[in-house]
MIRORO-728965 format. One record per residue (C-alpha): x, y, z; chain; residue number from 0. Coordinates in steps of 0.05 Angstrom, whole numbers, plus 5000, padded with zeros to 4 digits. Each point is the difference from the previous one (the first is absolute). Layout:
N
  east  north    up  kette   nr
     X      Y     Z      A  NUM
...
***
This chain:
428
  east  north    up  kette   nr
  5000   5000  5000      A    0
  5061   5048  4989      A    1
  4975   5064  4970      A    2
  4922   4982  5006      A    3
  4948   5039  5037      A    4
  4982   4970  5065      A    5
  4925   4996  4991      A    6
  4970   4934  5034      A    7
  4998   4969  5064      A    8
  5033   4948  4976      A    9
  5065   5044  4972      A   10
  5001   5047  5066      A   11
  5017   4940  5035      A   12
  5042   4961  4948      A   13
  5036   5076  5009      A   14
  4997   4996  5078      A   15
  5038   4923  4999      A   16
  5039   5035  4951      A   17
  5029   5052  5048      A   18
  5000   4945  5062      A   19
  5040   4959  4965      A   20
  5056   5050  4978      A   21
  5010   5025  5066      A   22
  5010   4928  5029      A   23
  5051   4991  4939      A   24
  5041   5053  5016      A   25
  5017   4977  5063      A   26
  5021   4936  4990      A   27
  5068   4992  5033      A   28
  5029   4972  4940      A   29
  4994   5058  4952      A   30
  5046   5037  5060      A   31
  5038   4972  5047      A   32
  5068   4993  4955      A   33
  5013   5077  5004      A   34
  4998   4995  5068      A   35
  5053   4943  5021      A   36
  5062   5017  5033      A   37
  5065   4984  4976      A   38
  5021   4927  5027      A   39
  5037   4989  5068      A   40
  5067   4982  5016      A   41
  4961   4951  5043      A   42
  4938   4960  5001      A   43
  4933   5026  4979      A   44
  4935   4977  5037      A   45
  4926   5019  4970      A   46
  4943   5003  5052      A   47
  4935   5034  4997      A   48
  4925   4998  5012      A   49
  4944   5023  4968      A   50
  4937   4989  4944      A   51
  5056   5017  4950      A   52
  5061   4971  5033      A   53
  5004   4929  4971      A   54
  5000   5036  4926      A   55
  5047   5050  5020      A   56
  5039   4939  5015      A   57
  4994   4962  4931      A   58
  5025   5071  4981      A   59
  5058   5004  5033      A   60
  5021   4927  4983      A   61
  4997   5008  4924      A   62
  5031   5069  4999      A   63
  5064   4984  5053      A   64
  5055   4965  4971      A   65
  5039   4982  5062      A   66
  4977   4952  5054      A   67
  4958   5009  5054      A   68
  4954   4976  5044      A   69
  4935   5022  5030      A   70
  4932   4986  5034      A   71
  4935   5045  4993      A   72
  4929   4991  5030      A   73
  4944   5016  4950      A   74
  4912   4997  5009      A   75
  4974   4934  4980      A   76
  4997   4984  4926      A   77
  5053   5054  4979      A   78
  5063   4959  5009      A   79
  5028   4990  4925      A   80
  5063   4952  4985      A   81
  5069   5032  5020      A   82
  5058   4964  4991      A   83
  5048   5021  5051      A   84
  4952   5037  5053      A   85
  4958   4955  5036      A   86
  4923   5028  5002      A   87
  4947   4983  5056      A   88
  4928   5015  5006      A   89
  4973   5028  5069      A   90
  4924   5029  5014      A   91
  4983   5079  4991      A   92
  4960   5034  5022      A   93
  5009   4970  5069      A   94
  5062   4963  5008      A   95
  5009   4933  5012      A   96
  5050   4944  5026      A   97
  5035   4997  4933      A   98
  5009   5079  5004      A   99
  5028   4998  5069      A  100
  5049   4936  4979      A  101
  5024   5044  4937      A  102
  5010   5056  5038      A  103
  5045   4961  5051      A  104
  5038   4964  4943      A  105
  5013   5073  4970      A  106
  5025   5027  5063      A  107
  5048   4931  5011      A  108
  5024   5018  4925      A  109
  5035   5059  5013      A  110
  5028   4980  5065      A  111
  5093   5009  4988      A  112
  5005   5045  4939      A  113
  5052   5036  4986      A  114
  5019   5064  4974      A  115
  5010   4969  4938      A  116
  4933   4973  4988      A  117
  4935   5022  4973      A  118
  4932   4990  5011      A  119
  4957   5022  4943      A  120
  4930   5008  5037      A  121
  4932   4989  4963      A  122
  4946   5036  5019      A  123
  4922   5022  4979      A  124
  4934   5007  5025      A  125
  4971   4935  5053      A  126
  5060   4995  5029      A  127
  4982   5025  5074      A  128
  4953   4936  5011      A  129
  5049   4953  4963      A  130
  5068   5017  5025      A  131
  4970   4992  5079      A  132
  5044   4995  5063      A  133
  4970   5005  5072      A  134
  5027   5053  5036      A  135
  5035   4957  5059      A  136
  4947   4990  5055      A  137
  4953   4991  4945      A  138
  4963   4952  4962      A  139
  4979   4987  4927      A  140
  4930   4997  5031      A  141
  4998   5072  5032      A  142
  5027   5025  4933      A  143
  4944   4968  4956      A  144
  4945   5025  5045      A  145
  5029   5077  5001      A  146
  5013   4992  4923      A  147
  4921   4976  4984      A  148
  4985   5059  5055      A  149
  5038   5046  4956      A  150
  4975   4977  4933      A  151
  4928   5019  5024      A  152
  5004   5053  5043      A  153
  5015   5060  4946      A  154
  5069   5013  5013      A  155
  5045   5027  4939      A  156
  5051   4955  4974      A  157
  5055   5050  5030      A  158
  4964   4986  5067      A  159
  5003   4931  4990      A  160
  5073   4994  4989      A  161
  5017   5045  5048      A  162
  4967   4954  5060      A  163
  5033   4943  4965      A  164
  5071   5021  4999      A  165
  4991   5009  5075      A  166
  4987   4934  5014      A  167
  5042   4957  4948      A  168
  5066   4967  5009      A  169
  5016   5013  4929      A  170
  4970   5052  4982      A  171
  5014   5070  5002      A  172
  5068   5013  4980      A  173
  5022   4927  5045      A  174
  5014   4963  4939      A  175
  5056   5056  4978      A  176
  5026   4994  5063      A  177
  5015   4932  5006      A  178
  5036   4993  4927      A  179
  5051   5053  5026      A  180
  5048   5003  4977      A  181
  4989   4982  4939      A  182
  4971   5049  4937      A  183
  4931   4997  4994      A  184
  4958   5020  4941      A  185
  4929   5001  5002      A  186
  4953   4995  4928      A  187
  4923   5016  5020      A  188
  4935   5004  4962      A  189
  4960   5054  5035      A  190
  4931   4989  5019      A  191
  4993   5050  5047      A  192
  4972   5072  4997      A  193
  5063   5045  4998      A  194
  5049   4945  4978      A  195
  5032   5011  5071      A  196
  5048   4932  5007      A  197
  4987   5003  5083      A  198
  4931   4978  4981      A  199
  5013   4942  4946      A  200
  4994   4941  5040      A  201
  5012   5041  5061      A  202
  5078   5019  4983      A  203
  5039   4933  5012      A  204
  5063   5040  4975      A  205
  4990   5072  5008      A  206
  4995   5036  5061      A  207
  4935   5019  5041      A  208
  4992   5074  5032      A  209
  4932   4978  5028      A  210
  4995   4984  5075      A  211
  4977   4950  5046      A  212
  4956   5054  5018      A  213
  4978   5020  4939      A  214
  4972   4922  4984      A  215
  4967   4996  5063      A  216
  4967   5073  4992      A  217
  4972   4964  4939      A  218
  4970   4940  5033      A  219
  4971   5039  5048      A  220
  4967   5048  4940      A  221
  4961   4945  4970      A  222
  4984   4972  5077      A  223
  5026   4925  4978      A  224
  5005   4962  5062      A  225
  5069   4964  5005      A  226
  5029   4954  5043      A  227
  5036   5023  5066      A  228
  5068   4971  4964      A  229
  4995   5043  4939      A  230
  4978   5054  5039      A  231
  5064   4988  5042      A  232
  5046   4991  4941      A  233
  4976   5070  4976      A  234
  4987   5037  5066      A  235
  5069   4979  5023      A  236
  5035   5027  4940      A  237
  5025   4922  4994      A  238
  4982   5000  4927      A  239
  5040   5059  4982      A  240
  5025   4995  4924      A  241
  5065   5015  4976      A  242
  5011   5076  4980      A  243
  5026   5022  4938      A  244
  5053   5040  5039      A  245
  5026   4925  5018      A  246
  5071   4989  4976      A  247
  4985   4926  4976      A  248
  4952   5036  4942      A  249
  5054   5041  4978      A  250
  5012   4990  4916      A  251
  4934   4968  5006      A  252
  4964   5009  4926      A  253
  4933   4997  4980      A  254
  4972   5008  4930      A  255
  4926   5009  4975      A  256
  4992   4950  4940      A  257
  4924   5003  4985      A  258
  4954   5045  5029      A  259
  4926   5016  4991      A  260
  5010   5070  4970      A  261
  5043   4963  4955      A  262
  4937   4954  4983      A  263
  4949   5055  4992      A  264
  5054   5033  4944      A  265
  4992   4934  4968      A  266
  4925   5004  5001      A  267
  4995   5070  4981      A  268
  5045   4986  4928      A  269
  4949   4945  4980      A  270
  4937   5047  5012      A  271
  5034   5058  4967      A  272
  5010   4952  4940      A  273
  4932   4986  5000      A  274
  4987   5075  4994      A  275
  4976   4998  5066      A  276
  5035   5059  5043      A  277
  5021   4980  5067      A  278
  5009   5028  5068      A  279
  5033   4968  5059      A  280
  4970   5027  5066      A  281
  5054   4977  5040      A  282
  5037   4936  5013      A  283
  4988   4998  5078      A  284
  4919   5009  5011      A  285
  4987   4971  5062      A  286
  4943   5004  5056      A  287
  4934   4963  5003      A  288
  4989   4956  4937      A  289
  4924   5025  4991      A  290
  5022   5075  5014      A  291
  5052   4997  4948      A  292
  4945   4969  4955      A  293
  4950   5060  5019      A  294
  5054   5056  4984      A  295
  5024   4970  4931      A  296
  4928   4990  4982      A  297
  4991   5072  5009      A  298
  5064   5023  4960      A  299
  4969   4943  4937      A  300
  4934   5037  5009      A  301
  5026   5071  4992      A  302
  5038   4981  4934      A  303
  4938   4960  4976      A  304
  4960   5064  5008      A  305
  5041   5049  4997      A  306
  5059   4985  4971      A  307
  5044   5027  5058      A  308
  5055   4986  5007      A  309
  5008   4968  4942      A  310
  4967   4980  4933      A  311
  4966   4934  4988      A  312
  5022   4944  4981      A  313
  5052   4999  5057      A  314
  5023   4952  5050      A  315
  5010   5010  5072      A  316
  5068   4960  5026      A  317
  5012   4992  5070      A  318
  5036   4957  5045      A  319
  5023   4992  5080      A  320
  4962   4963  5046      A  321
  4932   5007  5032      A  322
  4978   4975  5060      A  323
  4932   4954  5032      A  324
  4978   5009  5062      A  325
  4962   4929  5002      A  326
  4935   5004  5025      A  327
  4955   4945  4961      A  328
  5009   4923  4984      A  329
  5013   5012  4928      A  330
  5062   4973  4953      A  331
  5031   5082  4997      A  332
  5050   5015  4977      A  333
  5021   5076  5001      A  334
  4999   5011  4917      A  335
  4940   4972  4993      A  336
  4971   5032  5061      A  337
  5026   5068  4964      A  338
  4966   4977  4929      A  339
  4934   4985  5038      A  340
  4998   5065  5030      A  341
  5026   5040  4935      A  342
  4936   4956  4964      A  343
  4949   5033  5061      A  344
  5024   5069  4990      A  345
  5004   4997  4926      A  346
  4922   4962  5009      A  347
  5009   4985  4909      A  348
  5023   5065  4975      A  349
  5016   4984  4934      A  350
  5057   4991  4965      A  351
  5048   4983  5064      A  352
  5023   4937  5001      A  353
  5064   4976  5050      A  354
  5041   4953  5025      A  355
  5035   4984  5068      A  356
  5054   4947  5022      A  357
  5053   4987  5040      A  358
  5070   4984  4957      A  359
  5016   4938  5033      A  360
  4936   4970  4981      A  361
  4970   4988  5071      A  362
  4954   5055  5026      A  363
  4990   4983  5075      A  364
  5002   4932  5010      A  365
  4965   4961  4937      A  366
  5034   4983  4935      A  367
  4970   5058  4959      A  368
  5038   5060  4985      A  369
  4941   5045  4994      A  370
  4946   5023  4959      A  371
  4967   5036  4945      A  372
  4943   5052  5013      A  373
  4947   5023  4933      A  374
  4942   5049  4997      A  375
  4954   4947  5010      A  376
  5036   4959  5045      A  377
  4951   5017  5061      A  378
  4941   4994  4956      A  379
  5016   4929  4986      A  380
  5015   4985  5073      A  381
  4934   5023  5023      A  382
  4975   4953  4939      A  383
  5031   4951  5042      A  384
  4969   5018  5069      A  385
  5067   5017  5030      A  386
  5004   5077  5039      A  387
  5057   5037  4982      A  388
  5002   5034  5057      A  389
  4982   4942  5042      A  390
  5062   4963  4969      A  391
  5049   5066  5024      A  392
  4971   5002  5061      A  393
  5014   4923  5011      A  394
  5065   5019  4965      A  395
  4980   4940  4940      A  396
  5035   5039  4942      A  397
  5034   4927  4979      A  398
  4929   4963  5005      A  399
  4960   5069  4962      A  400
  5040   4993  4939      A  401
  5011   4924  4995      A  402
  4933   5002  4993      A  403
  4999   5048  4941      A  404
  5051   4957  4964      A  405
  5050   5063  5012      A  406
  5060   4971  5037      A  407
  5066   5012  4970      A  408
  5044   4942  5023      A  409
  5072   4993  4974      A  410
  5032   4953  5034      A  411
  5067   5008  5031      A  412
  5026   5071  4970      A  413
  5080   4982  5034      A  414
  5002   5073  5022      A  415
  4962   5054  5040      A  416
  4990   5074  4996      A  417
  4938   5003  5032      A  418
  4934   5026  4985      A  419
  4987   5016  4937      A  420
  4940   5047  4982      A  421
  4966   5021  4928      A  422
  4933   5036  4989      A  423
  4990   5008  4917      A  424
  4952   5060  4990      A  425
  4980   5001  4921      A  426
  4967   5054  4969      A  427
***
């Protein structure tokens, strides 16, 4: 459909894939990690890493490395790919598991005695935090999979998240760095957080933290999450201080962005534009409530549909970042499709304004479906169907409202994350 008018349903959202697709292409670690990898070692090199993305960063770095080396990395179920030389294991996200923990522990144990000589080329992207999971000591694997489901739906902002996390990991936080000292370390990451700030991919492993103890327990307390008296202890007692980026062992400590979501939404704005579709990217770190991110872009769509302001149709609307749900129903969420339910309610069929929502890594929440689409009739044929709209929000049911339209967009393992990915098509 290069060149043609988008004038159907059905091309608005072969358009929409379109764009979806292009901005998980672009970050796929293999199309960038060789720019990025250091010059070889007098000594040994050792690959390690977690993440959604981690286990193709690693087939990456194995075809493009022509010395030896040796490596483990941790990866989400169903993303580990074949690597050669770097061994890849699957653990659970979003809530850790036993298999996370063990990784993490074997990763620790794997830098233990390097040298000055050595480097450890360190993998990171987006899912790391619940796969690459270490206790704090006095701690259990149990106390942090209950605060991590607390977290997950109580609201919090990913930043908020990581912080609490850092504060009561043995690994993370700037720990890992810390224990490969001496030795150079050289960290790759895939950004799926708002900002691109490396403290908050997978809660900083190598770089170091300038939050407090204070500041993760000030958070808790924010959201009123009952915890435990030991990780109130850990936090209270400033036991779970992380290591600082003032901290000698972090010094010639680098960290380079590979793939990040504004990077994605670039990526997505060429295709539209050769489509003769102008685009505008909003911003690449929206976050807040899903449904009052939903309510806001509907009302930006609406005032180009009517009024052309602040732009022409046919335009597209890019935004990424990461929303947030504060989980108050039974339904299967998750937080893009709880923003394209609420965008669908305020938009109530204008017209012409089709979209699409997803998150890159192909899971939103916790189901296998990456997201959804969203058409000017899409709530007409759900009342067809006898199902609410707003009853499905309210129960926080965006996955179950459009499975039943038939408008799930499921791709499978994408091998990379840049988080949400937003587009709202308003044709003239």
């Amino acid at each position: 459909m290069r060149g043609a008018s988008v004038n159907s349903s059905a091309s608005a959202r072969e358009l929409l894939r379109r764009l979806f697709d292009a901005a998980i292409d672009c970050a796929q670690p293999g199309k960038h990690i060789q720019r990025y990898l250091p010059l070889p070692p007098r000594g040994r090199v050792l690959v390690i890493g977690a993440g959604k993305a981690s286990a193709a960063m690693a087939r990456a770095v194995d075809d493009y490395w022509a010395g030896p080396l040796s490596g483990l990395v941790v990866t989400r179920s169903g993303y580990a790919v074949d690597c050669d030389r770097i061994e890849i294991i699957e653990g659970s996200h979003p809530v850790p598991d036993a298999s996370s923990m063990r990784a993490a522990e074997r990763i620790l144990e794997s830098v233990q005695g390097l040298s000055a000589d050595d480097l450890v080329l360190c993998l990171m992207s987006g899912g790391a935090s619940a796969l690459l999971t270490l206790p704090l000591n006095g701690l259990t694997l149990a106390d942090k999979q209950a605060l991590n489901r607390a977290l997950l739906s109580s609201g919090a902002s990913i930043g908020e998240m990581n912080c609490v996390r850092r504060h009561l990991s043995g690994i993370k936080g700037g720990r890992l760095a810390a224990a490969c000292f001496p030795a150079k370390v050289v960290t790759l990451v895939i950004s799926d957080v708002p900002g691109d700030d490396p403290t908050d991919i997978g809660s900083g492993p190598t770089v170091g933290d300038p939050t407090t103890c204070a500041d993760a327990l000030s958070i808790l307390d924010r959201y009123r999450l009952e915890l435990s008296p030991k990780v109130r202890e850990a936090l209270s007692s400033g036991r779970g201080e992380s290591v600082k980026p003032s901290d000698p062992r972090l010094r010639g400590i680098e960290t380079h962005l590979i793939a990040t979501p504004q990077m994605a939404l670039e990526a997505a704005a060429a295709v539209a534009r050769a489509h003769g579709v102008n685009a505008l990217i909003l911003s690449d770190r929206l976050e807040g409530e899903a449904r009052e991110v939903g309510k806001v872009l509907a009302a930006i769509a609406l005032q180009i549909a009517i009024h052309g302001e602040p732009a022409a149709a046919p335009c597209v609307l890019l935004s990424g970042g990461e929303t947030t749900v504060t989980v108050h129903g039974d339904g299967r969420g998750g937080r893009n499709v709880e923003f394209l339910l609420s965008l669908g309610i305020a938009l109530n069929g204008q017209p012409q304004i089709h979209a699409i929502a997803g998150d890159t890594d192909g899971v939103d929440g916790s189901e296998e479906i990456a997201g959804a689409y969203l058409a000017p009739d899409s709530l007409m044929r759900a009342r067809s169907q006898a199902i609410d709209p707003r009853a499905s929000l309210e129960r926080n049911d965006g996955h179950g409202f459009f499975e039943a339209l038939g408008d799930a967009v499921v791709t499978g393992p994408t091998f990379t994350n840049v988080n949400d990915f937003r587009a709202i098509l308003v044709l003239d």
